[in-house]
C-alpha positions in Angstrom: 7.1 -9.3 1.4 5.0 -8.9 -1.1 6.6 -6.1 -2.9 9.8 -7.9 -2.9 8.5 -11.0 -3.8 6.4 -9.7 -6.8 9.7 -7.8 -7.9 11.6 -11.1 -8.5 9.3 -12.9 -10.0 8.5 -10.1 -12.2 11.9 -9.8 -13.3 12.1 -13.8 -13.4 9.2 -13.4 -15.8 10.7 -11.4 -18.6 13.5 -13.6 -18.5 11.9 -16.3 -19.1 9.7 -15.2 -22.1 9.6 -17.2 -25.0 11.2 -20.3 -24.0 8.8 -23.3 -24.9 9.1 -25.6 -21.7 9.9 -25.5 -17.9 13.1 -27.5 -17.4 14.7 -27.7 -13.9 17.5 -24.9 -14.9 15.0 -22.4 -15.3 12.9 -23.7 -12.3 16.1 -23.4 -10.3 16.4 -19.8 -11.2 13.1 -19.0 -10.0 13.0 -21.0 -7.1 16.8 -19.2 -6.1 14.7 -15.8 -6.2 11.4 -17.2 -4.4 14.0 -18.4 -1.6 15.5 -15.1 -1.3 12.4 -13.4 -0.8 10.7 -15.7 1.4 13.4 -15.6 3.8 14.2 -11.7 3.5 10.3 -11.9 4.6 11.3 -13.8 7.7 9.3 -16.7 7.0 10.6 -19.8 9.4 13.3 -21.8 7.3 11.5 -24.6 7.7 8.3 -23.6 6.1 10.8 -22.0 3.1 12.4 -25.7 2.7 8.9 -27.2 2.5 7.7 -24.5 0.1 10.0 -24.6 -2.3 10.5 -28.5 -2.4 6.6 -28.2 -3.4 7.0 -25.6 -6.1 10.0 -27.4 -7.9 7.5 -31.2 -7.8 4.6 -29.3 -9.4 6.9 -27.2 -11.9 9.3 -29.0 -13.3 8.3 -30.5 -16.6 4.9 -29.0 -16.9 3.8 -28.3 -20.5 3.1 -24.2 -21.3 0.1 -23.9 -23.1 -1.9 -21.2 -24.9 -1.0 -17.9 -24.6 1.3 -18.5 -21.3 4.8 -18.4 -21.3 6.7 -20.4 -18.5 7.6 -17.6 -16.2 3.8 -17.0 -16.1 3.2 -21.0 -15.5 5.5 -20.3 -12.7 3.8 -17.9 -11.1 1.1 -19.5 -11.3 2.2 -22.6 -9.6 3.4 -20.2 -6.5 0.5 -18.7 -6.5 -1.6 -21.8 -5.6 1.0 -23.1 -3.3 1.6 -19.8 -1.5 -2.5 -20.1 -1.0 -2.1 -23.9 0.2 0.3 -22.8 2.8 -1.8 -20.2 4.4 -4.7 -22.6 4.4 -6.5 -22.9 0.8 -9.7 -20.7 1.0 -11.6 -19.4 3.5 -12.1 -20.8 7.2 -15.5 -19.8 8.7 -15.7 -19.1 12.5 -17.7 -22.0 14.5 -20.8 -21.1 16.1 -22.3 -25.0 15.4 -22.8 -25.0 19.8 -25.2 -24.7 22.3 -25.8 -20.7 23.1 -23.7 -19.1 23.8 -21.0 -20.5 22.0 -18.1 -19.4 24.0 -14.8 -17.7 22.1 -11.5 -17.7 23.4 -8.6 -15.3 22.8 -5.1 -16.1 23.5 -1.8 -14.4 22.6 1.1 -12.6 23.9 0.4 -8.9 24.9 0.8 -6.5 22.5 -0.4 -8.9 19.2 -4.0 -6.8 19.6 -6.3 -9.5 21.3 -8.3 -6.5 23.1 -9.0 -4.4 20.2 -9.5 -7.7 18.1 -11.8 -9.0 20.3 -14.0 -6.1 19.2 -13.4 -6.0 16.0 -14.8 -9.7 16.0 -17.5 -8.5 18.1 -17.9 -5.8 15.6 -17.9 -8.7 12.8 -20.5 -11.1 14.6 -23.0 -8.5 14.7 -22.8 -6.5 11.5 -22.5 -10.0 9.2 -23.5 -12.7 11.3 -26.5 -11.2 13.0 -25.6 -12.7 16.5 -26.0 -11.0 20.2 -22.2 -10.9 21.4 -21.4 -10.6 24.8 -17.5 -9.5 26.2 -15.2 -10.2 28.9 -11.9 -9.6 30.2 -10.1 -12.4 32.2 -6.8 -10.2 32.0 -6.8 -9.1 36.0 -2.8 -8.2 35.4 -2.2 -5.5 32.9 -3.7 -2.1 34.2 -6.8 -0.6 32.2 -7.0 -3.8 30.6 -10.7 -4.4 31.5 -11.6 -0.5 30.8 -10.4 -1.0 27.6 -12.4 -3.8 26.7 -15.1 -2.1 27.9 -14.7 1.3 25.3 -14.0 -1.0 22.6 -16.7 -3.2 23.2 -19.0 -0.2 23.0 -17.9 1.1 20.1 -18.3 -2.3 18.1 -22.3 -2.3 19.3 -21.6 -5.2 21.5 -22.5 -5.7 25.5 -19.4 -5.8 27.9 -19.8 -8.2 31.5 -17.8 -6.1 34.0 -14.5 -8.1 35.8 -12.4 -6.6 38.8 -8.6 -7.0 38.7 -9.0 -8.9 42.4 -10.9 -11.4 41.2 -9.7 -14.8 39.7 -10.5 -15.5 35.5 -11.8 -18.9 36.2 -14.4 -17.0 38.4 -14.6 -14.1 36.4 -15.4 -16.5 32.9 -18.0 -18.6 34.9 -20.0 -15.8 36.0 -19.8 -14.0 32.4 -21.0 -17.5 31.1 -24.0 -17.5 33.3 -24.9 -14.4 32.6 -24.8 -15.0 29.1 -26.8 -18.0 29.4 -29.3 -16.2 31.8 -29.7 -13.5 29.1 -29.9 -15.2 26.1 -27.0 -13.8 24.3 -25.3 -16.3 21.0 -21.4 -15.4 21.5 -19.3 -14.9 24.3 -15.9 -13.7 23.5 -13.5 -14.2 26.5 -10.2 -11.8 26.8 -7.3 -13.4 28.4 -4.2 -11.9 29.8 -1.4 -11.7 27.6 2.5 -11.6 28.4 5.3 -9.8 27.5 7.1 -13.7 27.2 5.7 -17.3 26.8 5.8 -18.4 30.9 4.2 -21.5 32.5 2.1 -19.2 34.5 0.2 -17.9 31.8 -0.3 -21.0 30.3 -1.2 -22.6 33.2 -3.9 -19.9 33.7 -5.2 -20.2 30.0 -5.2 -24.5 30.2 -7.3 -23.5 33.4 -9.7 -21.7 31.7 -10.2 -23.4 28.3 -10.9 -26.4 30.5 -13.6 -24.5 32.5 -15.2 -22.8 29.2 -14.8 -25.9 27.2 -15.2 -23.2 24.1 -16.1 -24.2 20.4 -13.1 -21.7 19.2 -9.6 -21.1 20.7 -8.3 -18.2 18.5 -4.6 -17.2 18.6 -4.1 -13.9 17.8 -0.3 -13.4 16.6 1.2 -9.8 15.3 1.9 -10.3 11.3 4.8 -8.2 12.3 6.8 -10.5 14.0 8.2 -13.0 11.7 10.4 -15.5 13.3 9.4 -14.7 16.7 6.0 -15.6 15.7 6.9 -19.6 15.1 8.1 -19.7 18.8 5.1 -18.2 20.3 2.9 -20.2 18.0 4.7 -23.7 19.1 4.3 -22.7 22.5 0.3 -21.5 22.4 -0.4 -25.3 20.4 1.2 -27.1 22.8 -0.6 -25.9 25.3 -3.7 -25.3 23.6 -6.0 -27.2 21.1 -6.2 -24.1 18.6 -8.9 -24.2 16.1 -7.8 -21.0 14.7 -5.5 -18.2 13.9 -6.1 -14.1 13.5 -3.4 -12.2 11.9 -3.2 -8.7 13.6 -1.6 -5.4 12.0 -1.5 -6.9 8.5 -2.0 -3.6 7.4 1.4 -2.3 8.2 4.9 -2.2 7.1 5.6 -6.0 7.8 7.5 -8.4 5.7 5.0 -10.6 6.4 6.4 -14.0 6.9 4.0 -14.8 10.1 1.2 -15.0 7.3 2.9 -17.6 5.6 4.5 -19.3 8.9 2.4 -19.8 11.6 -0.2 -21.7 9.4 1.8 -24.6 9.2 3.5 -24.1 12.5 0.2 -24.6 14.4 -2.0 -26.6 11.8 -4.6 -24.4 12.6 -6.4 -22.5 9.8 -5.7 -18.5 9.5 -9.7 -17.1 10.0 -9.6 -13.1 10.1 -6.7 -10.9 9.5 -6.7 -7.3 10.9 -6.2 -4.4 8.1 -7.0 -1.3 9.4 -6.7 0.2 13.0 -10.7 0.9 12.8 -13.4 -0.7 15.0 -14.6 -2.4 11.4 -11.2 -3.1 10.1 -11.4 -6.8 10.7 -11.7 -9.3 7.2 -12.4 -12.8 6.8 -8.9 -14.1 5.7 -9.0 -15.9 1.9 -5.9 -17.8 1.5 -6.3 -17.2 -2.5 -7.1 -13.8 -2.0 -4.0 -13.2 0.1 -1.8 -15.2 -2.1 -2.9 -12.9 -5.1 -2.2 -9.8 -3.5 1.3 -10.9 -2.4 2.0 -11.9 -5.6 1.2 -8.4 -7.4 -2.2 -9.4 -9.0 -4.7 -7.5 -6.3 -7.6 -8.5 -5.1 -10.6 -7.1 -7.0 -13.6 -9.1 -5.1 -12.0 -7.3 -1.6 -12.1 -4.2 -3.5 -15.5 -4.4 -5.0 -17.0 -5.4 -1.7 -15.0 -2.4 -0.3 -17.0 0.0 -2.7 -20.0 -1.6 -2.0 -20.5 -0.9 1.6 -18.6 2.1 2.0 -19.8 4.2 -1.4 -22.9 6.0 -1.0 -24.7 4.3 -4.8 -27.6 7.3 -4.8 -24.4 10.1 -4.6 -21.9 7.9 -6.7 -25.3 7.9 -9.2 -25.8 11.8 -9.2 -21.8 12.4 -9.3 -21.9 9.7 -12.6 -25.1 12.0 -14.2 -22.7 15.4 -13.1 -19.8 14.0 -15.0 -21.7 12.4 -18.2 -23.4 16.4 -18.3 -20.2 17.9 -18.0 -21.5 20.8 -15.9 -22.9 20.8 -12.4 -19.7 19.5 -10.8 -18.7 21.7 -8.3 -16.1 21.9 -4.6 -18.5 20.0 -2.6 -18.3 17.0 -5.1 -14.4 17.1 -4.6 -15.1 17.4 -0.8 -17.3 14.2 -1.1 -14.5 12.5 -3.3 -11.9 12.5 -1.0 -14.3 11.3 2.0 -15.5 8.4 0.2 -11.7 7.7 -0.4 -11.1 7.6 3.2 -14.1 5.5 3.5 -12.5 2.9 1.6 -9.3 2.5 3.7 -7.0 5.7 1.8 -5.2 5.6 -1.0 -3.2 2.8 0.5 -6.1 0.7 1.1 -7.1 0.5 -2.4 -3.4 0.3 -4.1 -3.0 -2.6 -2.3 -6.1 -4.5 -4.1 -5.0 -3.3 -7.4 -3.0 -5.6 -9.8 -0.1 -4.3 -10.5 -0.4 -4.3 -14.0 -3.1 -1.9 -13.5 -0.8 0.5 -12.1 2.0 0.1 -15.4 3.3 -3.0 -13.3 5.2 -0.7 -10.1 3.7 -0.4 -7.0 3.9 3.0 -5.6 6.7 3.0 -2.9 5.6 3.3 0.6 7.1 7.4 0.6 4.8 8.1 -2.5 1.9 6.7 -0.6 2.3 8.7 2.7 3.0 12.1 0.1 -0.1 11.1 -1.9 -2.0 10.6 1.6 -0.5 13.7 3.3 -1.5 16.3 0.2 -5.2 14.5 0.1 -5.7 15.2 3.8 -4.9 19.2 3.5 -6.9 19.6 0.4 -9.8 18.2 3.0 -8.6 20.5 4.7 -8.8 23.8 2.5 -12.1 22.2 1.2 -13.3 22.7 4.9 -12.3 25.5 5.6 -14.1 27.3 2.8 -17.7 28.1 3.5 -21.0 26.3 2.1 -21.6 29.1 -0.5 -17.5 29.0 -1.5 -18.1 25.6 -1.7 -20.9 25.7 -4.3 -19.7 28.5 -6.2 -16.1 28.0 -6.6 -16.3 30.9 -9.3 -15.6 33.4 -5.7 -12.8 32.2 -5.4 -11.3 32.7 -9.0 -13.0 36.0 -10.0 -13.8 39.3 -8.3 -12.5 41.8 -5.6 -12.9 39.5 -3.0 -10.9 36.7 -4.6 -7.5 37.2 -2.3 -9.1 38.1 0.7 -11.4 34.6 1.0 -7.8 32.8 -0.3 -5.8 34.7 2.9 -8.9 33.4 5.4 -9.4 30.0 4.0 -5.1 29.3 3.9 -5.5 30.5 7.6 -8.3 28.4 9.0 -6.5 25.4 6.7 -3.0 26.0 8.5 -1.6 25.9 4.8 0.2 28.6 2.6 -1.9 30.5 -0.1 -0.3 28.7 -2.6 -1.6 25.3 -1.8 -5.4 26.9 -1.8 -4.3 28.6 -5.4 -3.3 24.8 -6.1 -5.9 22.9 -5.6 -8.2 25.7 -7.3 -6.1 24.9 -10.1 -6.6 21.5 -10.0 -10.2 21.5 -9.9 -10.3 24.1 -12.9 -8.6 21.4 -15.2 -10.8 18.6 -13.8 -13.7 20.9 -15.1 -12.1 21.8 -18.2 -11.5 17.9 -19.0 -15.7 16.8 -18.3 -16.8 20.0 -20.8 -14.4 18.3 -23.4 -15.4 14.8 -22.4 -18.9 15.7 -23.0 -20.6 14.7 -26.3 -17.8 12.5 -27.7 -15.0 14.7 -26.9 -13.5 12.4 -25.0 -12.4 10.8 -28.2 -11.4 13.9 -29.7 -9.3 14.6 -26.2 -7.6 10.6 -26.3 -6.7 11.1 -30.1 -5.1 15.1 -29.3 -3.0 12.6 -26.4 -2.2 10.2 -28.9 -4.6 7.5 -26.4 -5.5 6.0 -29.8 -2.3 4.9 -31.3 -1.8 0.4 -31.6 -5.4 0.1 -30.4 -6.9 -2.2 -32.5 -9.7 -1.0 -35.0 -8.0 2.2 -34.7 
């Protein structure tokens, strides 16, 4: 979605330049392309009607002003309305309840409401400092409970045990009194999903929300599923008083319409959205954030919290001092490059933040990302398969007698051709050739040699 999107109104953009007002032609043009790509997105037609009939009220007649041109003004107005959609802001998770405040998670099977419960597990103890407590009321779907239990484990949380011959209503009052008997804040119940919407399982979930009397019903839809997502939405609010909504799998190829339907569809607010397959790869959802990064322009508070608690600042300090010195910089610091790039989600993860004017206004396409991904994850691993001393003096690998023989050993314990080490060795000779001419000014010397100084003002 959002690279289509972005792509009209990009293009809509640069037609537009220079004419001095909105009128309802040129709003018609835009909202023709918006249309288009909110529906190739498989947003529900009746959130697209709604959408659009909001854009063309707060466009048409507005005045441009300043520097902005009315294509900008445009996207400007879809911006805030694509954010009103998906809920305006950020929702915060209610814990305002008598410990322990009881969480329940409902959705079809397959939307991720096993792994999301521990992701949120994961979320309540790392950022909101509370003792979380899981179980599974899913006595259908086999491993179901097991799973909870690894998962739960891994997020640092404590897991109630449940047996598939037991009934949920009995299984979610005895996980409450334990709770209660040992102090725990959160208790996040897993329900059984299934492969349709059936009265059964909603019968079953009415039965339980009734016995738990929770302070949050979370519906946990796939962002992957588009128009099938309305349906399953209609059906979970109808049967449920919903008080929010997790996006699963936002991360992956998805056109993305659920983000923008199911908001409306079930008047609750959207509260986390999942964006990565890890244990930690849970976010609180911003509806202007979102909106931002659909429309092309990033999200640079995501991506500055991102660095923050992934980059190690006393290494990211000594590598800065390295590179101002121009000398010191050696294979281990490439090794530690790419791992704090994989820290922060790939390549992938961070393009995605970035405006796109930062990147000469083209996202890469989805094939350049895996290529860019693929060749950073074997130059890991012919870092690693060189040893510490290789590591530290790259200079055995370019001079001396020996030069070949380490190249055969380390292609062999890398699974890679000899050219691919000879590559990356070539690489990382440039990269040291550029610091020695960025040091002491020569950086300027270097941008005016590129012809980096040219139309920049004062210059």
């Amino acid at each position: 979605m959002a690279s289509t999107l972005t792509d009209r109104l990009s293009r809509l953009v640069k037609t537009m330049r220079g004419q001095a007002r909105i009128t309802e032609s040129n709003v018609q043009d835009m909202l023709r392309e918006v249309r288009m790509a909110l529906l190739e997105a498989d947003v529900a037609l009746p959130v697209v009607r709604d959408f659009i009939a909001r854009v063309k009220e707060k466009a048409l007649g507005q005045e441009v002003v300043g520097s902005l041109n009315p294509g900008q003004v445009l996207v400007s107005v879809v911006h805030k309305e694509l954010a009103a959609t998906m809920g305006e802001g950020v929702a915060d998770i209610n814990l305002a309840a008598q410990p322990p405040a009881v969480i329940l998670m409902a959705g079809l099977q397959g939307a991720g409401k096993t792994t999301t419960t521990a992701k949120l597990t994961k979320h309540l103890i790392d950022k909101r400092k509370k003792k979380v407590l899981t179980v599974s009321a899913d006595v259908y779907r086999p491993a179901a409970i097991e799973q909870l239990k690894t998962v739960t484990k891994q997020a640092g949380g404590e897991w109630f045990p449940s047996e598939p011959n037991q009934k949920p209503r009995d299984i979610a009052l005895a996980a409450l009194d334990y709770a209660k008997r040992h102090f725990f804040d959160v208790l996040l119940v897993d329900t059984a999903g299934r492969l349709a919407i059936d009265e059964a399982l909603m019968a079953e979930i009415k039965e339980l929300h009734a016995t738990l009397n929770p302070v949050e019903t979370l519906f946990v839809v796939d962002a992957m599923q588009g128009q099938d997502a309305v349906n399953t939405a209609k059906a979970f609010k109808e049967a449920l008083p919903l008080t929010g909504v997790i996006l699963t799998k936002l991360d992956g190829d998805s056109r993305g319409g659920a983000a923008l339907s199911v908001r409306q569809i079930t008047g609750a607010p959207i509260k986390f959205a999942g964006v990565s397959e890890k244990i930690d790869g849970l976010e609180v959802f911003d509806a202007d954030r979102h909106a931002g990064r659909v429309l092309g322009m990033g999200d640079i508070v995501a991506l500055v919290e991102q660095v923050t608690q992934s980059v190690d600042l006393a290494s990211a300090q000594a590598m800065a001092e390295k590179l101002k010195s121009g000398s010191g910089f050696d294979l281990n610091d490439f090794l530690q490059q790419i791992a704090q790039m994989k820290k922060m989600g790939g390549l992938g993860g961070l393009m995605d933040k970035l405006p796109q004017n930062m990147m000469g206004g083209k996202q890469p396409g989805q094939a350049d990302m895996d290529r860019a991904e693929r060749d950073m994850k074997r130059m890991e691993g012919i870092l690693r398969a060189m040893t510490a001393k290789e590591r530290a003096q790259p200079a055995l690998l370019m001079d001396g007698k020996s030069k070949a023989s380490r190249k055969r050993r380390i292609a062999a314990g890398a699974g890679v051709q000899i050219q691919d080490v000879n590559r990356l060795l070539n690489q990382f000779d440039q990269m040291q050739g550029m610091m020695k001419k960025m040091k002491g000014g020569g950086l300027m010397k270097m941008m005016k040699r590129l012809g980096g100084m040219k139309g920049m003002p004062g210059m």
